[in-house]
N, C-alpha and C positions, 0 to 999 in steps of 0.2 A: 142053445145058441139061437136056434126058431125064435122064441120068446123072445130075447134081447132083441133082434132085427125086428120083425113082425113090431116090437113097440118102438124104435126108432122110428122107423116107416110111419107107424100114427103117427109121431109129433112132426114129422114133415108134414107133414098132408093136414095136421090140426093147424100149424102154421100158413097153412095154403103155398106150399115151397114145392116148386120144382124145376128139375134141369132145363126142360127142354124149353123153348122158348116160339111165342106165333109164326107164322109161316112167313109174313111182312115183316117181321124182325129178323129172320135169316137171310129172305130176300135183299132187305138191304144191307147189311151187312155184309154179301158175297158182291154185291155190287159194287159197294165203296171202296172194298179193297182192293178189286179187278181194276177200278179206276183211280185210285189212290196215286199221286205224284209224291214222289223224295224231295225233302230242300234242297237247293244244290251243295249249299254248305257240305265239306267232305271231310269227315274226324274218322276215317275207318284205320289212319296208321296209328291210331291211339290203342294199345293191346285192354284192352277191356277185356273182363272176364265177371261171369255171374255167382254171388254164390247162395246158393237157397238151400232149402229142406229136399230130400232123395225124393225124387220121380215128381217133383216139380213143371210144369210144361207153358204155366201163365207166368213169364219173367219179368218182373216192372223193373227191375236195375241192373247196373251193370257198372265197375268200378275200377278206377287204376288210380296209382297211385308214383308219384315220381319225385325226388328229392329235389330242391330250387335251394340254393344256398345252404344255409344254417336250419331254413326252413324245409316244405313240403308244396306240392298242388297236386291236389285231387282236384280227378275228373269224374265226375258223377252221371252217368247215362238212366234219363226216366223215358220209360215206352211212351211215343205219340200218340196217344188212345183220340186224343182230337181228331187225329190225321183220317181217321175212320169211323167218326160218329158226328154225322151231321148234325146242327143244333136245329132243334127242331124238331127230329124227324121222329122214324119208328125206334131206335134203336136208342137215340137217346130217352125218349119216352119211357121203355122199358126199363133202361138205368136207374132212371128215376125213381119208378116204381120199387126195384129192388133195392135201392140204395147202396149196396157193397157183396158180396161173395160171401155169402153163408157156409160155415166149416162147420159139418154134422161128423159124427164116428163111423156113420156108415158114407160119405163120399162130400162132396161140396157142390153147392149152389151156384154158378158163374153169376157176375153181373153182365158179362156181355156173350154173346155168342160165340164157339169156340175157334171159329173163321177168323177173327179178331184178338180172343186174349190169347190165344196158344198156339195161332200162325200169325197172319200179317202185323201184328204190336207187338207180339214176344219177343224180347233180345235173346233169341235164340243162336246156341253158338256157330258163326260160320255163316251167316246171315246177313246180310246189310238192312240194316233197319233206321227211319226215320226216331230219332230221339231229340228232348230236352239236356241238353247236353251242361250242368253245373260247375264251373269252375270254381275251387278254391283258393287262394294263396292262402298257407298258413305258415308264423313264425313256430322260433326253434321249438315257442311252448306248446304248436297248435289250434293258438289263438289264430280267426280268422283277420286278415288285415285284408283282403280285395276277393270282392265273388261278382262273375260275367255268368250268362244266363242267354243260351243260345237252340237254335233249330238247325239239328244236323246228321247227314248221316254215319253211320256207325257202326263197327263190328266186330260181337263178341269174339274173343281166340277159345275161351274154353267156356263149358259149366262145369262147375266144380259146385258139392253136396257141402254140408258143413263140413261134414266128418274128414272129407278128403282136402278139405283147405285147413284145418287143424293139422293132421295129420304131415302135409309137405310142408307146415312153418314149424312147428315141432321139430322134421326131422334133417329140414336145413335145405331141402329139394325144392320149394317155392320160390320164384323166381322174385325181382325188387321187389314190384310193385307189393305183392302178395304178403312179402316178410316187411314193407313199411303197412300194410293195414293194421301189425299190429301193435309198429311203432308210436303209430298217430292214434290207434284206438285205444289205446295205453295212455296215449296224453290226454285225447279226448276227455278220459275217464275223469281224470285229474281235474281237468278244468269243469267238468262237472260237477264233482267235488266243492270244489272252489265255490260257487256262483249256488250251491244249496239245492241242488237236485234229487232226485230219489227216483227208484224204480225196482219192481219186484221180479225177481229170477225162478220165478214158479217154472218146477220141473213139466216138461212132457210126460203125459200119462197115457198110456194106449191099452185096451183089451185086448188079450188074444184068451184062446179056449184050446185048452188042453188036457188030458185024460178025463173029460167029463167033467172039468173045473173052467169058472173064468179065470183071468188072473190077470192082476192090472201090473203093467212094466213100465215102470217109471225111467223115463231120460233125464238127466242133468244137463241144461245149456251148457255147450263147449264156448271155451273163453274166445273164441272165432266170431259168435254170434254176437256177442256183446261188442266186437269192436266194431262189427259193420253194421250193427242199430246204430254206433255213434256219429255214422257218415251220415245216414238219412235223419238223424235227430240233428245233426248240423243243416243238414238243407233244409230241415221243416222250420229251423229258426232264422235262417236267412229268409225266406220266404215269407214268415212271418213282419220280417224286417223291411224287406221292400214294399209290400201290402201297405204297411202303416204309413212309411215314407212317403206313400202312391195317392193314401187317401180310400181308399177301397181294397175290398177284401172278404174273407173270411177265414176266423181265427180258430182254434179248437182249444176251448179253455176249460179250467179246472180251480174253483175256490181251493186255499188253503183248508189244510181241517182247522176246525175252533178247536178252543182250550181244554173243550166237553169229550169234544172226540178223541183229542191228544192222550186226555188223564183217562180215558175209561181204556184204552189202546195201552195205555202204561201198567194200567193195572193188569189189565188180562194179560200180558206177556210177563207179568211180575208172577201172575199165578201158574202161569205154565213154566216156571222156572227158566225162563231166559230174560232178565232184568233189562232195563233200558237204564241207561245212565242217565242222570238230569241233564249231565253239562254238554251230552251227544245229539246234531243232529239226527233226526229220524233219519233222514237218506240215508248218514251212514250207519246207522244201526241196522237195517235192512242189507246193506250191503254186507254187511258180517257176519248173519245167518245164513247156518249150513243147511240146507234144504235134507242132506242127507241125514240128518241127525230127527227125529220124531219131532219132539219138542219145537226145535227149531221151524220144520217145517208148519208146523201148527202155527206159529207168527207171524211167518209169511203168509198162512191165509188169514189170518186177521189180521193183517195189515191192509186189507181190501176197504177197511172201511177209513182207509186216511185217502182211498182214493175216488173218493166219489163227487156225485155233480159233475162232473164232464159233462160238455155243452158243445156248441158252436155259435159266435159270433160272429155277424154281418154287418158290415157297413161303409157307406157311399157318401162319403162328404165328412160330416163328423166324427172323428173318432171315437170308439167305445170307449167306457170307463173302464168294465171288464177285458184285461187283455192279456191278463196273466195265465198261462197252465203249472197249476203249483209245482209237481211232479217234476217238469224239466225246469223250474226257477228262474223262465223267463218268456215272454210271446212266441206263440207255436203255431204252424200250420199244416194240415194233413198235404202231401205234394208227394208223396215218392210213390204211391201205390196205385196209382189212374187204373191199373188192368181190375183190379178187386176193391176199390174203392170211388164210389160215382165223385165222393167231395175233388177229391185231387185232379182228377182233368180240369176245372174251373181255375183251381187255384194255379197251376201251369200256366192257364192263357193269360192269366190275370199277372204273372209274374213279367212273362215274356214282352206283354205291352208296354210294362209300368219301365221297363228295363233299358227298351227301346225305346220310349220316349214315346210309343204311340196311346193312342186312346184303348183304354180297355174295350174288347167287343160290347155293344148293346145287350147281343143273348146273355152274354156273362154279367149285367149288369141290373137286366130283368131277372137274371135267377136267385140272385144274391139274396132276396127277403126269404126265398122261400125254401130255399136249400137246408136250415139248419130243420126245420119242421123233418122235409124229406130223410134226413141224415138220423135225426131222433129219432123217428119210428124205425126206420131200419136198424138202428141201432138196440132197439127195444125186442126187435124179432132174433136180435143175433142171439141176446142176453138170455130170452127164453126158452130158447133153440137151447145154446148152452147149458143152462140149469138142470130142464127137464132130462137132455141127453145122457149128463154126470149123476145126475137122480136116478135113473134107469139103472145104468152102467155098475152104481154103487150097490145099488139092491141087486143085480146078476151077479155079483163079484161074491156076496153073501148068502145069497138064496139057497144054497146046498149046504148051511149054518146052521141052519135054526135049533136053539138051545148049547148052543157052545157059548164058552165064557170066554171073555176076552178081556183084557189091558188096556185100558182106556185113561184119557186123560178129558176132566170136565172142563170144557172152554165158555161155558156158560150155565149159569141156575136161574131157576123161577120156582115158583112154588108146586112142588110135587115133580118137580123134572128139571129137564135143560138140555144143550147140546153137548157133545164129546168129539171128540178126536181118537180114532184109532188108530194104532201104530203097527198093524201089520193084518188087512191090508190098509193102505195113508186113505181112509176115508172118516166123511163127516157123519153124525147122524142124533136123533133123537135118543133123551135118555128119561124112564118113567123113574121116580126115587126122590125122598131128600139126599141134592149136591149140595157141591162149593165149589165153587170156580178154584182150578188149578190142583184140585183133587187128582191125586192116580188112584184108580177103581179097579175093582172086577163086575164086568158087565155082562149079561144071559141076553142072547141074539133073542129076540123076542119072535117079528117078523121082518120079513124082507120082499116086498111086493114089486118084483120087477112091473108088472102094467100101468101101475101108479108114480113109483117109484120113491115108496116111500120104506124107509126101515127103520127099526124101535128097538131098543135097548130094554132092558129091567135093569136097576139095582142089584 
């Protein structure tokens, strides 16, 4: 376990990643929050409640929901990360630099000081907090028909884990609002359906180290999470929707995959023996796969390459040509996550102006060119972070291996090798031998170099 940590540790520090943050960026951050004013606006008899991942403490949302007719209206609470970061100053500086909250295996990276994302902005339960507060009307399908977009205070009644807001709409204890999250994230789902969406339900995977072994524990999303993405995937497309209306903005877009990419995606899920129908959009073929099943989950990870190209798009006066994110099958904007993500506080003020009829601030209209640059490289550190960490983690899961055979499925060939897929434990890795794509093998752990992290198959 030394090993594994000791090389997480480097790829932080080889990323130049760390917690703590300058003494001028604390300093004002304990400042602005000591001096911080509430809107007067008052939404605290709205029962809001959060639901996030266990031992959570940076909350960007907060959500109710209440029956209106035939229809529904959701109220959607995002943290005021504005309310406490000067433009300009140290702390937004810093944001900058970091661009979003870094998730490593050994702990996470804040983008803001913990003064700010995990007391005075966290909608923390039982708290009155300064929020972006979203309103929806939606008919009986969930289709949205009116959205208001306001600055108010608010406050949560509970936090609830995923596990424990599944758990009370399962077993009938959840109170309205709670048991319509999954009324509407049920429809949601549909009208996503509808409109040609997709998105991939790749499990949770975590290490832990027991009798002298790693051993990777794989989560399956609970159908909980999936309904309350579909609140914030609604507010990222209203958001998107006012931007454009407003004339200014930034968008977070995604080309469709080419034809190139569809048929090689077709073929490989053909050779792992989970077929793709011709006459099936991909969204829902993706939504079909059982993550719990080998094969299956092998699809979902090569389904990675239908989702590439993610970008950000800026612009003040003319609108882009590019403005589509393929993935949710229609203009999108990052807006729900301001505590862990620098782009979303912009896109807030930029809503709230367009909303009210006032001018977009200047700061937010000078940062617009330069945000997507900021946004890419931080996004480039997250990717690398990522890789390396799952590189590591894979070769510590095997490294007490070497020379055992294993059950492998070939997800790729080249000459003299190619990649695999193993089915217990669910990881990726290099194979030396003539394959064939969609091949099941027996494969000899060759090596497994936790510092590197790299691991090798034989034939």
């Amino acid at each position: 376990m030394q090993l594994l940590a000791h090389t997480l540790a480097t790829i932080r520090a080889d990323l130049e990643l760390t917690e703590d943050f300058p003494p001028e960026v604390e300093a004002e951050a304990a400042a602005t929050v000591e001096s911080a004013v509430l809107p007067p606006d008052d939404l605290t008899a709205i029962g809001f409640v959060t639901i996030d991942p266990e031992g959570s403490t940076d909350l960007d949302q907060a959500v109710h929901i209440a029956r209106s007719g035939d229809g529904f209206v959701v109220s959607y609470a995002i943290a005021d990360v504005p309310l406490f970061v000067p433009p300009g100053g140290a702390v937004d500086a810093e944001a900058r630099r970091r661009g979003q909250t870094m998730y490593a295996p050994d702990g996470r990276i804040p983008l803001h000081p913990t003064v700010i994302s995990e007391g005075a902005a966290s909608l923390l339960a039982g708290e009155t907090r300064s929020a972006y507060v979203w309103t929806f009307e939606l008919d009986a399908a969930t289709n949205v028909t009116a959205t208001t977009l306001r600055r108010a205070q608010v406050r949560s009644r509970q936090q609830l884990t995923y596990a424990e807001a599944q758990a009370s709409i399962d077993d009938g204890s959840a109170d309205e609002s709670l048991q319509l999250l999954k009324e509407v994230g049920l429809g949601r789902i549909e009208v996503e359906r509808e409109r040609g969406g997709a998105s991939l339900n790749r499990p949770d995977e975590e290490v832990e180290f027991e009798g002298g072994h790693y051993l990777l524990v794989r989560r399956d999303p609970l159908p909980v999470e999936e309904w309350n993405a579909q609140i914030s995937l609604m507010t990222g497309m209203a958001a998107a929707a006012i931007m454009l209306d407003g004339g200014v903005g930034i968008l977070r877009t995604m080309p469709a995959p080419d034809d190139e990419t569809l048929e090689n995606f077709r073929r490989q899920v053909a050779a792992l023996g989970c077929p793709w129908p011709t006459d099936q959009a991909y969204g829902e073929y993706l939504r079909e796969l059982d993550p719990a099943e080998p094969r299956a989950l092998a699809a979902i990870h090569a389904a990675t390459s239908l989702f590439r190209g993610a970008g950000y798009t800026a612009f003040d006066g003319e609108l882009p040509e590019e403005r589509l994110q393929a993935a949710v099958a229609a203009p999108y904007a990052h807006t729900t996550a301001p505590l862990r993500r620098l782009l979303d506080r912009f896109v807030l003020v930029t809503c709230e102006a367009l909303t009210a009829g006032q001018p977009v601030p200047e700061w937010v209209r000078e940062a617009l060119p330069t945000l997507p640059k900021e946004m890419g490289r931080s996004d480039g550190v997250a990717s690398r972070l990522d890789r390396a960490s799952v590189d590591a983690i894979e070769a510590a899961l095997l490294s007490d291996r070497i020379g055992e055979q294993f059950d492998v499925i070939v997800t790729g060939a080249k000459n003299g090798g190619g990649s695999i897929q193993l089915t217990d434990p669910v990881v990726t890795a290099s194979i030396e031998g003539e394959v064939t794509a969609g091949d099941s093998v027996r494969a000899t752990l060759v090596s497994a170099d936790i510092a590197s992290g790299t691991v090798v198959f034989r034939l």
